[in-house]
C-alpha positions as CSV (number, residue, x, y, z in Angstrom):
1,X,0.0,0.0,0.0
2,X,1.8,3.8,-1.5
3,X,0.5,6.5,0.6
4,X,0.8,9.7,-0.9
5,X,1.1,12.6,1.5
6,X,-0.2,15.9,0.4
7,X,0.9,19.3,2.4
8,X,3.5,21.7,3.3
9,X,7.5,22.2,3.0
10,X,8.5,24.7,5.4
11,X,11.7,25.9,6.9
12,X,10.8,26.4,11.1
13,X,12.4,28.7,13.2
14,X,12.1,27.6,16.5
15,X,12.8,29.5,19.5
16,X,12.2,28.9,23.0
17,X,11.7,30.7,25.9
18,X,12.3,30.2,29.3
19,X,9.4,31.3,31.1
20,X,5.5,31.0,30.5
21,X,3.5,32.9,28.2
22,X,0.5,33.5,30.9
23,X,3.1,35.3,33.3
24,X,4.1,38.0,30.3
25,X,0.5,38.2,28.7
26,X,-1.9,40.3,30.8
27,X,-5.6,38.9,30.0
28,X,-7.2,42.1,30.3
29,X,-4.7,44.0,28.5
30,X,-4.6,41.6,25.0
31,X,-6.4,44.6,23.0
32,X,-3.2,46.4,23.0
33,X,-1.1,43.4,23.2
34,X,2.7,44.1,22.7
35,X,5.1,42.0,24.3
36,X,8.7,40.7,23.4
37,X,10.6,37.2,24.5
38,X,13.9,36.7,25.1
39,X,14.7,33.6,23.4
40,X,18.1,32.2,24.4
41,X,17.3,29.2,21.9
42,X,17.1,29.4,18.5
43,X,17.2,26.4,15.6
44,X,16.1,26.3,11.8
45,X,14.7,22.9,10.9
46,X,13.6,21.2,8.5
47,X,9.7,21.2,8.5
48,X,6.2,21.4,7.0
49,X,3.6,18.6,7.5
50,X,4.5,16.4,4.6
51,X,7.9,17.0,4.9
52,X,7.5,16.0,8.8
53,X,5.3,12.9,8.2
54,X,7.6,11.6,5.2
55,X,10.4,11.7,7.0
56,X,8.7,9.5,10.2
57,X,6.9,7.0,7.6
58,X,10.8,6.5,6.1
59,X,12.0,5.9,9.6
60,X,9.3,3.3,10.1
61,X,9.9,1.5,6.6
62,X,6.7,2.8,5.4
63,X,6.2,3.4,1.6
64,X,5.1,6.6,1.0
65,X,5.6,9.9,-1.4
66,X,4.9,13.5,-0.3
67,X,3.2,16.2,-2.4
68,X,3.8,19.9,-1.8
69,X,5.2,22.8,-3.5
70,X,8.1,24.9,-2.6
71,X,10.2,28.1,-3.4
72,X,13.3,28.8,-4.8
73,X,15.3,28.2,-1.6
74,X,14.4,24.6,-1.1
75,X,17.8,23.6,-1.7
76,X,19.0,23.2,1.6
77,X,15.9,20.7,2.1
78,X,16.4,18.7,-1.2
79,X,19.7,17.3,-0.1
80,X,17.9,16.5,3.3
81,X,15.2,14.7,1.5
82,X,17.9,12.9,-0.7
83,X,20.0,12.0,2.4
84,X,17.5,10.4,3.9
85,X,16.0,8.8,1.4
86,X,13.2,10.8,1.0
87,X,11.8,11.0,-2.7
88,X,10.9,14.4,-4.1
89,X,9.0,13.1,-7.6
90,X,6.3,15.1,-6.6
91,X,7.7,18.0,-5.2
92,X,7.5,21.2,-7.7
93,X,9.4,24.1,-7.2
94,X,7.5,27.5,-7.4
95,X,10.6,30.1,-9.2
96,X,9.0,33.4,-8.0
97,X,8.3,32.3,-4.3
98,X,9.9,31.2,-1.2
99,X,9.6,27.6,0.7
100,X,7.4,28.8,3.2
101,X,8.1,30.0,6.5
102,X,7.4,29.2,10.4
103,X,8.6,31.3,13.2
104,X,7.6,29.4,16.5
105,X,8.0,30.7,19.8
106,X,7.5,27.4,22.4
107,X,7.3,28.3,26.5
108,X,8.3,25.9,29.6
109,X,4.2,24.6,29.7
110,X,4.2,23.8,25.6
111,X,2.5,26.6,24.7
112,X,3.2,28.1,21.2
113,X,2.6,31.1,19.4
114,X,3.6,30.9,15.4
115,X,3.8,33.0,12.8
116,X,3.8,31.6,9.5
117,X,4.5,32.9,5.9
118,X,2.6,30.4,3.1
119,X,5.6,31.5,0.2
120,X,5.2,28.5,-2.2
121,X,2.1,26.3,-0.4
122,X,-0.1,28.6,-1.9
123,X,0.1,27.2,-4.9
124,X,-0.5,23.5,-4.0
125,X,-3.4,23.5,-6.1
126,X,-1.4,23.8,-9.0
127,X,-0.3,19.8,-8.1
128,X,-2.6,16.9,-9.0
129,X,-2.5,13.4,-7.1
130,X,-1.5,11.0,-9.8
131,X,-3.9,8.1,-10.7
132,X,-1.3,5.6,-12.7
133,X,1.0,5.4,-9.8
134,X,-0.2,2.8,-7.4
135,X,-1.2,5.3,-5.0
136,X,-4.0,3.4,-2.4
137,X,-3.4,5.5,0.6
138,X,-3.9,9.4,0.6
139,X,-3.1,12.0,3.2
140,X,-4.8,15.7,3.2
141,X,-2.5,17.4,5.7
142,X,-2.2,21.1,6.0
143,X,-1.4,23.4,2.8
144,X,-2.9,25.9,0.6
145,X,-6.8,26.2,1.0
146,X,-7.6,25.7,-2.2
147,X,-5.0,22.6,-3.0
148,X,-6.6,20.6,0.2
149,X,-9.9,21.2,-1.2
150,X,-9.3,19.9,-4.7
151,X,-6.4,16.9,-3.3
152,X,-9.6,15.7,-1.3
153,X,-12.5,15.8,-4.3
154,X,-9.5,14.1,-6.4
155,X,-8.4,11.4,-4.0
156,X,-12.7,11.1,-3.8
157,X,-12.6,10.7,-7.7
158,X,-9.7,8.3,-7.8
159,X,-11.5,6.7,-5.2
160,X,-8.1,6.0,-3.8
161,X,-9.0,6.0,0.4
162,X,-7.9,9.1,2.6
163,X,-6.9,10.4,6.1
164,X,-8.1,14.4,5.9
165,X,-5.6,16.0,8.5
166,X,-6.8,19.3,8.9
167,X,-4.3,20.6,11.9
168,X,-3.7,23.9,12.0
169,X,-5.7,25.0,8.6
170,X,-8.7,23.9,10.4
171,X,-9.5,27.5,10.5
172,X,-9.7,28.2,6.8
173,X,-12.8,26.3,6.4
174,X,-16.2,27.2,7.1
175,X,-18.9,24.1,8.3
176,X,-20.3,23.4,5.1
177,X,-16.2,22.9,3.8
178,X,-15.9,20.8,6.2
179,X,-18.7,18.4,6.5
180,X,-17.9,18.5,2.0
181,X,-14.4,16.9,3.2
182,X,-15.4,14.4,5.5
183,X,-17.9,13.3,3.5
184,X,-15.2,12.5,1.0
185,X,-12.5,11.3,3.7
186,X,-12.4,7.7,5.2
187,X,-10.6,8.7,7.7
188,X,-10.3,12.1,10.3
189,X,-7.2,13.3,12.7
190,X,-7.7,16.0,15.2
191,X,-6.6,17.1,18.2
192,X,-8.9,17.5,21.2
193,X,-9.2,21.3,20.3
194,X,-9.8,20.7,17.0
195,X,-12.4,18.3,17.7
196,X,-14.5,20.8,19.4
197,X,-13.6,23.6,16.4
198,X,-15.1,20.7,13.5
199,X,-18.3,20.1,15.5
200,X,-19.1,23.6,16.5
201,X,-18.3,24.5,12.8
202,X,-20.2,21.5,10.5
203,X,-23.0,21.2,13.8
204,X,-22.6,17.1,13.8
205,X,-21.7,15.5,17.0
206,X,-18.9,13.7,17.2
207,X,-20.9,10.2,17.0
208,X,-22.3,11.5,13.4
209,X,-19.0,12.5,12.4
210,X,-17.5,8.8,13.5
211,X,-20.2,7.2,11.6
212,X,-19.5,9.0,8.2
213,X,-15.7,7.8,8.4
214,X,-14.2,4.9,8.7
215,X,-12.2,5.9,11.8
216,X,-11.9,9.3,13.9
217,X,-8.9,9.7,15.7
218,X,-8.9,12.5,18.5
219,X,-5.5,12.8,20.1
220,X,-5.6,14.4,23.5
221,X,-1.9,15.0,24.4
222,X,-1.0,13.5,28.0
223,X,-4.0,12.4,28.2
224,X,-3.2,9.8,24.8
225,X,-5.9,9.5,22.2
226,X,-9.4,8.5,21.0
227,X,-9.9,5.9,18.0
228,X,-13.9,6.0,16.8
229,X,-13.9,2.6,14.7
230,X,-15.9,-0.5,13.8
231,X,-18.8,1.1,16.4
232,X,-16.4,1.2,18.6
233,X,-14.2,3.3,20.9
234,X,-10.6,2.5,21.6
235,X,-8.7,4.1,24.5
236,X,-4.9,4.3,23.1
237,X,-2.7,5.1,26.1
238,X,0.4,7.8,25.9
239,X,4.2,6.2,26.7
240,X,6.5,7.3,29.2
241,X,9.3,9.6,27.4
242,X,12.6,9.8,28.1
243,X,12.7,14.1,28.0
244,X,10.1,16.8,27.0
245,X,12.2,18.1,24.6
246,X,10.2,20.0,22.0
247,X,6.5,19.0,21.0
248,X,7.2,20.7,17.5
249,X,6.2,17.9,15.1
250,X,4.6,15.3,17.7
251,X,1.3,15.7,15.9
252,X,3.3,14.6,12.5
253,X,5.0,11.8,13.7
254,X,1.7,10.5,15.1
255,X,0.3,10.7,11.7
256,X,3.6,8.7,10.3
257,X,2.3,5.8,12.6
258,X,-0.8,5.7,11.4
259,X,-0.4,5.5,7.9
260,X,2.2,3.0,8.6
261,X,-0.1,1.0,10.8
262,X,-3.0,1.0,8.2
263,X,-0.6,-0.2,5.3
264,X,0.4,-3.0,7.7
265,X,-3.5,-3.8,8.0
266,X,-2.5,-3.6,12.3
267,X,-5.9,-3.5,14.0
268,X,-6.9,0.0,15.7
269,X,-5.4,-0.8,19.1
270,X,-2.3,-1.4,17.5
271,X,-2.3,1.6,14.9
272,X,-2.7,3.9,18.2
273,X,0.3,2.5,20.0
274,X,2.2,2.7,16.9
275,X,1.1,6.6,16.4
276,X,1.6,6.9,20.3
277,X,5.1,5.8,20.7
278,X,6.1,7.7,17.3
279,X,4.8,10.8,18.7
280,X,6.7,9.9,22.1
281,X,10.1,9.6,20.5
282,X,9.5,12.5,18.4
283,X,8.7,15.1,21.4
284,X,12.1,13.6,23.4
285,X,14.3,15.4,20.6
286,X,14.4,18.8,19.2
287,X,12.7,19.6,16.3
288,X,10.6,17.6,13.9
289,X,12.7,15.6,12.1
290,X,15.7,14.9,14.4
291,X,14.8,11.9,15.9
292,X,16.0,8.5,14.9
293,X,15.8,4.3,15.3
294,X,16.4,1.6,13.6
295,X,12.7,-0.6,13.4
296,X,15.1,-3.0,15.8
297,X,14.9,-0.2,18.1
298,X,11.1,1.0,17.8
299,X,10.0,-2.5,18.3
300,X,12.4,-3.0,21.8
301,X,10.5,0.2,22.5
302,X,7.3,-0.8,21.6
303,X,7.6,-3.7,23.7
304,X,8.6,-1.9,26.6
305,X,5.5,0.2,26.6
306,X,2.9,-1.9,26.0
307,X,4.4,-5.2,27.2
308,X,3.8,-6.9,24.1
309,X,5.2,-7.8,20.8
310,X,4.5,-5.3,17.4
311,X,4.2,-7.9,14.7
């Protein structure tokens, strides 16, 4: 099973600070909000949703392509991709634009604020998923508006099965958008927040959302995650990490095991614990595609965990 992973390239800048947001940000002062952070920490990774769930899906063996578009500075990134083993077939630079752009700011509570220039990913429309390349696995992560939209209806056409990962371009769309989407979609990831926002916004409860799809995955941080399959609920459990380094990414990496679980037809229990521990080993290192195992490793690991065997 291919999986083809459509969404964004980005360079991050990540920066953290060493206090907490709430301490510096007066609540009854945030209509003339101006504040600055010292940031004794600063890194430039390698990043973007597609970028950030290929590389975990490499790590785990899975086989997978990523989709995006990017600027004139991608360079840098390209050897990355090609290092790693990473393909880029369906990666089209954009001349007249940049790879676009996230400034993150992360407090001592895991708190971010981001700022976020689109450069390139607003022309993901402008890429179409193939149909003559054994693609049987989609992934709708987040990228230009308009190229999620039309990724989705084409993946629908192709009738080629898809997870619709809305994250942080959840705001984009209106209700109607949204229930279009999961309509289409097989299957939804969201966080708890995000949840709430896709409810509120399409007016289905989460029960009528679970039953249009063939799974709904709600992850809820420490608290681990929600699966919505087969009429059923499955409570996946969070592992113990080794450090809180940086939860930068942990959402991707969580995405990496399930696409990796569902291409290994693992049941749901499974698939969580796979999307649990990858977003566990992700948070313990710096930045979102910095961590590394051997499938040796991540199956010791696994073990450890959950006290039984991935097969």
């Amino acid at each position: 099973m291919s999986a083809l992973i459509c969404g964004s390239f980005a360079f991050d800048t990540i920066m953290v600070y060493s206090g907490q947001f709430k301490n510096e940000i007066l609540p009854n002062q945030v209509h003339m909000l101006n504040v600055s952070f010292l940031v004794p920490e600063l890194r430039r990774e390698f990043g973007g949703c597609a970028g950030n769930i290929a590389y975990s899906l490499a790590l785990l063996g899975g086989e997978g392509q990523a989709m995006g578009t990017v600027g004139k500075d991608f360079d840098d990134y390209a050897d990355w991709m090609d290092e790693h083993g990473i393909s880029r077939e369906y990666i089209k630079v954009i001349d007249d634009a940049y790879t676009a752009q996230a400034y993150i700011t992360t407090d001592l509570d895991d708190n971010q604020i981001t700022a976020f220039h689109p450069g390139a990913m607003a022309q993901a429309h402008v890429q179409k998923v193939p149909t003559d390349a054994g693609i049987t696995l989609g992934l709708v992560s987040p990228d230009g508006k308009e190229g999620m939209v039309e990724h989705a209806q084409q993946f629908a056409e192709a009738s080629i099965d898809f997870i619709f990962d809305p994250g942080q371009g959840l705001p984009m769309f209106n209700g109607s958008e949204l229930r279009a989407i999961i309509d289409q979609a097989c299957y939804l990831t969201v966080n708890d927040y995000e949840s709430q926002l896709v409810r509120e916004r399409t007016g289905l409860s989460e029960k009528e959302i679970a039953g249009k799809l063939k799974a709904l995955i709600v992850t809820k941080g420490a608290k681990g995650s929600v699966i919505h399959a087969d009429s059923k609920t499955y409570e996946i459990p969070v592992c113990s990490p080794a450090a809180l380094a940086d939860p930068t990414g942990c959402g991707d990496a969580f995405r990496a095991g399930l696409i990796y679980g569902l291409q290994n037809g693992l049941d749901w229990e499974t698939i969580g614990r796979v999307a649990s521990l990858m977003g566990t080993i992700k948070i313990e290192r710096p930045g979102t595609q910095n961590h590394r195992f051997t499938m040796d490793e991540f199956k010791g690991r696994y073990r450890s965990e959950f006290g039984h065997d991935l097969v």
